[in-house]
C-alpha positions as MATLAB code, in Angstrom:
seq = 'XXXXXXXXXXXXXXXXXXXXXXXXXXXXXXXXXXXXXXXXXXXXXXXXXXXXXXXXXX';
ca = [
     -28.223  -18.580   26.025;
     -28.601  -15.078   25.777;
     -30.796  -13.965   23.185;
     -28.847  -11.756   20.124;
     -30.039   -8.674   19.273;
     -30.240   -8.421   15.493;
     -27.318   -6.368   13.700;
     -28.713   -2.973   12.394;
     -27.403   -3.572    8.892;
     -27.033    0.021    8.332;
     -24.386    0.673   11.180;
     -22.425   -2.294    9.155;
     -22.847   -1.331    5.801;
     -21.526    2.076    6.521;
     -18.696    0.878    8.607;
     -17.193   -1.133    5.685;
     -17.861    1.333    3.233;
     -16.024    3.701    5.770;
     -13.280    1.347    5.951;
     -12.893    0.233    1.984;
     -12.624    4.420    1.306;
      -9.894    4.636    3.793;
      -7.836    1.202    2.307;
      -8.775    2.151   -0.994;
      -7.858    5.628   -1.119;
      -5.665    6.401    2.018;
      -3.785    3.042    3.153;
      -3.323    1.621   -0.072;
      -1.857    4.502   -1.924;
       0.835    4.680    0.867;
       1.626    1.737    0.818;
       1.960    1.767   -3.147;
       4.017    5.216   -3.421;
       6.389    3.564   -0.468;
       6.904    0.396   -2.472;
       7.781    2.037   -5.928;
      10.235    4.759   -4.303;
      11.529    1.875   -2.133;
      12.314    0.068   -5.470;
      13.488    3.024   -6.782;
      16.159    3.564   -3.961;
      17.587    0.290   -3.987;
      18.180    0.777   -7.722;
      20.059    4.456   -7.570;
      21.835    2.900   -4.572;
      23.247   -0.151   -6.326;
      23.896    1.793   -9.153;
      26.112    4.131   -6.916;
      28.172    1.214   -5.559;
      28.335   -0.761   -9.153;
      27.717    2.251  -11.910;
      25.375    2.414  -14.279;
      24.491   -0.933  -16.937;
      25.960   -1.279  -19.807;
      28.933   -1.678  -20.963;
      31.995   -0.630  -19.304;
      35.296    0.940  -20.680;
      35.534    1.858  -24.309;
];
């Protein structure tokens, strides 16, 4: 068995610190703004097709 060369701890810690800045404050904040204007389209669509709630007539 080969023998493992042991993991520079460094390299690691700054390659998950690299990645948790770009999921916490690039990916996830996509993702978020996509979901809530996603939302927000199906609501002004149905309300297109079906009006507005409330009551109807008067």
């Amino acid at each position: 068995m080969a023998t493992q060369r042991p993991i520079d701890f460094r390299k690691r810690r700054l390659r998950e610190l690299a990645a948790f800045f770009a999921l916490a404050f690039g990916i996830w904040p996509i993702v978020a703004i996509g979901v809530v204007g996603g939302y927000g389209f199906l609501v002004w669509f149905y309300q297109m097709i079906y009006g507005p709630p409330g009551p109807h007539g008067g």
